[in-house]
Each structure stands twice: as structure tokens, then as C-alpha cells.
MITI-560968 format. One record per residue (C-alpha): residue number from 1; x, y, z; residue in one letter. Coordinates in steps of 0.02 Angstrom, whole numbers. Layout:
// MITI-560968
BATI,n,u,v,w,res
BATI,NUM,X,Y,Z,A
...
END
This chain:
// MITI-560968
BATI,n,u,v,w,res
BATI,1,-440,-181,-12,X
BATI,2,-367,-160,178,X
BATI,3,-194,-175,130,X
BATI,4,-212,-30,28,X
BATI,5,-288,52,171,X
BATI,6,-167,8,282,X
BATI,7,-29,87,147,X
BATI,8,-137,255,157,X
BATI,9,-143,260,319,X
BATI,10,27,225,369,X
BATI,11,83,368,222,X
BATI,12,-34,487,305,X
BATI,13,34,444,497,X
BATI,14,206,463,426,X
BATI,15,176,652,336,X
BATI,16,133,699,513,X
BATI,17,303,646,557,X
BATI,18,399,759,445,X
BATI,19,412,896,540,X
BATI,20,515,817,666,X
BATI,21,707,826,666,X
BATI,22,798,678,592,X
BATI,23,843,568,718,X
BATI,24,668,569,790,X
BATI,25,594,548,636,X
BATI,26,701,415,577,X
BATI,27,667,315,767,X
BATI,28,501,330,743,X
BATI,29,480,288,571,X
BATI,30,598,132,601,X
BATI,31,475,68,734,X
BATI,32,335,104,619,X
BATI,33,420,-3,495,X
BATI,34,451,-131,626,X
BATI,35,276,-138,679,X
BATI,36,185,-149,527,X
BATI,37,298,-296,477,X
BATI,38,259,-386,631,X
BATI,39,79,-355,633,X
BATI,40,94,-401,427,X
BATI,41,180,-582,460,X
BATI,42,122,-641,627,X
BATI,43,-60,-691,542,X
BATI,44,36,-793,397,X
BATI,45,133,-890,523,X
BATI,46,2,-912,628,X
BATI,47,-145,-973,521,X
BATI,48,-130,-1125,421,X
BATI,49,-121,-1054,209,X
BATI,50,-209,-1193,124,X
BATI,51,-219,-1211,-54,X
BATI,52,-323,-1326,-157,X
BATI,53,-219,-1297,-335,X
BATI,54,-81,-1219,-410,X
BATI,55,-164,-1076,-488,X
BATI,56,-212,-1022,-311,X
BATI,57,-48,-1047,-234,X
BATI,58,15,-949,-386,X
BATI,59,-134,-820,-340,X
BATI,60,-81,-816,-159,X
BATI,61,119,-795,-194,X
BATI,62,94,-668,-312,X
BATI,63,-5,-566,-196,X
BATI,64,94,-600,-56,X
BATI,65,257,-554,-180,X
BATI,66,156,-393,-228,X
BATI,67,111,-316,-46,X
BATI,68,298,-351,-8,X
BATI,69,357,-260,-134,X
BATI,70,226,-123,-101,X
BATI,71,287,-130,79,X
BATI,72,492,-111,43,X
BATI,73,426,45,-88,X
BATI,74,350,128,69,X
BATI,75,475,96,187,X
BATI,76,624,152,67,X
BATI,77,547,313,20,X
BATI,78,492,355,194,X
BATI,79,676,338,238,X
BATI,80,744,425,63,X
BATI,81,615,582,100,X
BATI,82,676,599,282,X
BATI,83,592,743,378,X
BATI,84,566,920,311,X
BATI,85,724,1029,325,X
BATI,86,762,1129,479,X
BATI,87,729,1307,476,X
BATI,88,791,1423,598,X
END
């Protein structure tokens, strides 16, 4: 679905960070991490969520609970990894 693409592609823009020293890397990936989130929540505040039952709100929250979760996975290891060592 697009949220897993979104998750692949935002892995695969962030490999091509690693290179970089740390403090770039770590700006950078902070404003990736920024953006994404921003671009993530704005349509959920936005656009009215409406459910008809509780199994779909369940559906929804669970989802919702499961990309965000997927999300703070990505972020944390992208910030655990850090860029490649510096070689001199």
C-alpha cells in the first residue's frame, strides 16, 4: 500500500545519506523526520474521519496505531545507525 511505499522510499533517500558526517546527517535526517510527520498528520486533521461502527473505528485506530509505530521504528533506527564511519 503507499505507506509502505512511502517507508521504502524514505529508507532508500536516507542510505544515500550515510555517507555524510554526523552532524549533517543527523540535520538532515531530523528534517526528514519532521517532514514526513507533517505531511503524515496534516491530511488527518484536515479531512473529516467518519466512521459508521465500531469495528471500523477499531479498523481505522489500529491502522493508524500500526503506521505510527512503523514510523517511530524508522525514525529510531535511522538515528541509532547514524552515518557510516569516517575514514581518513
Amino acid at each position: 500500500d503507499a505507506f509502505d511505499t512511502i517507508v521504502m522510499l524514505i529508507t532508500s533517500f536516507t542510505q544515500k545519506l550515510r555517507p555524510l558526517r554526523p552532524e549533517p546527517y543527523q540535520v538532515l535526517v531530523s528534517e526528514v523526520h519532521r517532514r514526513v510527520l507533517i505531511e503524515y498528520v496534516r491530511p488527518l486533521l484536515q479531512a473529516r474521519l467518519v466512521c459508521t461502527s465500531a469495528k471500523m473505528r477499531a479498523r481505522v485506530a489500529a491502522r493508524l496505531g500500526d503506521e505510527a509505530r512503523q514510523l517511530r521504528e524508522l525514525f529510531g533506527r535511522l538515528v541509532s545507525t547514524g552515518p557510516l564511519p569516517v575514514t581518513r
